[in-house]
C-alpha positions in Angstrom: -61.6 55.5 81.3 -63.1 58.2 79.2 -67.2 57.8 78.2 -66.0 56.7 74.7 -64.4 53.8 75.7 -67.2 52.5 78.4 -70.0 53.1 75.6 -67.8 51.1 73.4 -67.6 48.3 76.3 -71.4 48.7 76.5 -72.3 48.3 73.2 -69.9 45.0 73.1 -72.1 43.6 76.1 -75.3 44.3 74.4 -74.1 42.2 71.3 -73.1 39.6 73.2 -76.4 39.2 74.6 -78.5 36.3 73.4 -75.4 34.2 72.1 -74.9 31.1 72.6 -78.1 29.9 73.5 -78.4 27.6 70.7 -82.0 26.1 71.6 -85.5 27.8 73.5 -85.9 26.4 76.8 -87.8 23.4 77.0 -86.6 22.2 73.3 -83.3 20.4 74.4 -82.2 18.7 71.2 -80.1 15.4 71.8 -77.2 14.8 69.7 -78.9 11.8 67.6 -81.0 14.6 66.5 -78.4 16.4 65.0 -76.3 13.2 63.5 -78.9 11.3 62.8 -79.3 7.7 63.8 -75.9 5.2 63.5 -77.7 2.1 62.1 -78.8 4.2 58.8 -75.1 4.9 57.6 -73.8 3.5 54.8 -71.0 1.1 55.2 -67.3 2.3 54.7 -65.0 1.1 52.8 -61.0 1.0 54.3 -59.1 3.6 52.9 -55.8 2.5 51.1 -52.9 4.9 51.3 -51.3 6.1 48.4 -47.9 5.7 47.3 -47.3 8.6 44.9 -50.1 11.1 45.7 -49.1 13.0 42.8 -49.2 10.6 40.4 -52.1 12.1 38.4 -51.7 15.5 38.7 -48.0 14.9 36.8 -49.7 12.7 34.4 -51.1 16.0 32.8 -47.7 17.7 32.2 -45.8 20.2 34.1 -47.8 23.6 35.5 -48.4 26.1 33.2 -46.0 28.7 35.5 -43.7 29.4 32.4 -40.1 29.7 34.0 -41.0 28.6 37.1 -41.9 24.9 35.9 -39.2 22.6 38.2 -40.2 24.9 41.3 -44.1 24.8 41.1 -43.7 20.8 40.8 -41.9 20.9 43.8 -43.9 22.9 46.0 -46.8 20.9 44.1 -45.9 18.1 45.3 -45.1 19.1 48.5 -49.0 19.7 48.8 -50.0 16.6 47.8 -47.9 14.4 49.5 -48.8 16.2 52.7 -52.3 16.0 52.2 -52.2 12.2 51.6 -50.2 11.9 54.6 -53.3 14.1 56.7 -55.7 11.7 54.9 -53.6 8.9 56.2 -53.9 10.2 59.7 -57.3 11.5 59.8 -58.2 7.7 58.3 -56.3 5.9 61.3 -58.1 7.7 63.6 -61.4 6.9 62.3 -60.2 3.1 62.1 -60.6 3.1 58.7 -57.4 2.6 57.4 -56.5 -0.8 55.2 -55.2 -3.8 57.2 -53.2 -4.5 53.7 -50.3 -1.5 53.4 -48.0 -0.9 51.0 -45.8 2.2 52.7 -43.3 2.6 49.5 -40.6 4.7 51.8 
């Protein structure tokens, strides 16, 4: 190793110093500090999962992409019907996901 590199090294352990502490000592924050208490949430409603996520993006008329109209609605759609499918996960993991289901595939 040449003295360039191991100032370089040094320099990288004095910035790392300090990190990660997160708190002083002797002012250990719990977590309800942080999130707050569970009884003051409000209540959440079940989430129903759409059947045609892009239903109102199309009812605005095609992208403005002249010549590439039939290719941006694809790949539009693409987007939207993925992220109501994350939504759809991410809202049966919380249990929040309607009892009542109307799947449409």
């Amino acid at each position: 190793m040449n003295a360039v590199s191991n100032g370089a090294d040094a320099a990288r352990r004095r910035s790392r110093r300090g990190r990660g502490k997160g708190t002083a000592p002797g002012s250990a924050k719990t977590s309800g500090d942080f999130w707050g208490s569970v009884g003051k949430l409000p209540s959440v409603e079940d989430v129903a999962v759409s059947t045609d996520a892009s239903a109102v993006v199309r009812s605005l008329g095609r992208p403005p992409f002249p010549g590439h109209e039939a290719v941006s609605e694809y790949y539009l759609r693409a987007v939207y019907d993925n992220t109501a499918k994350l939504a759809e996960v991410l809202a049966t993991a919380g249990d929040l996901l309607s009892e009542a289901r109307d799947t449409g595939h």
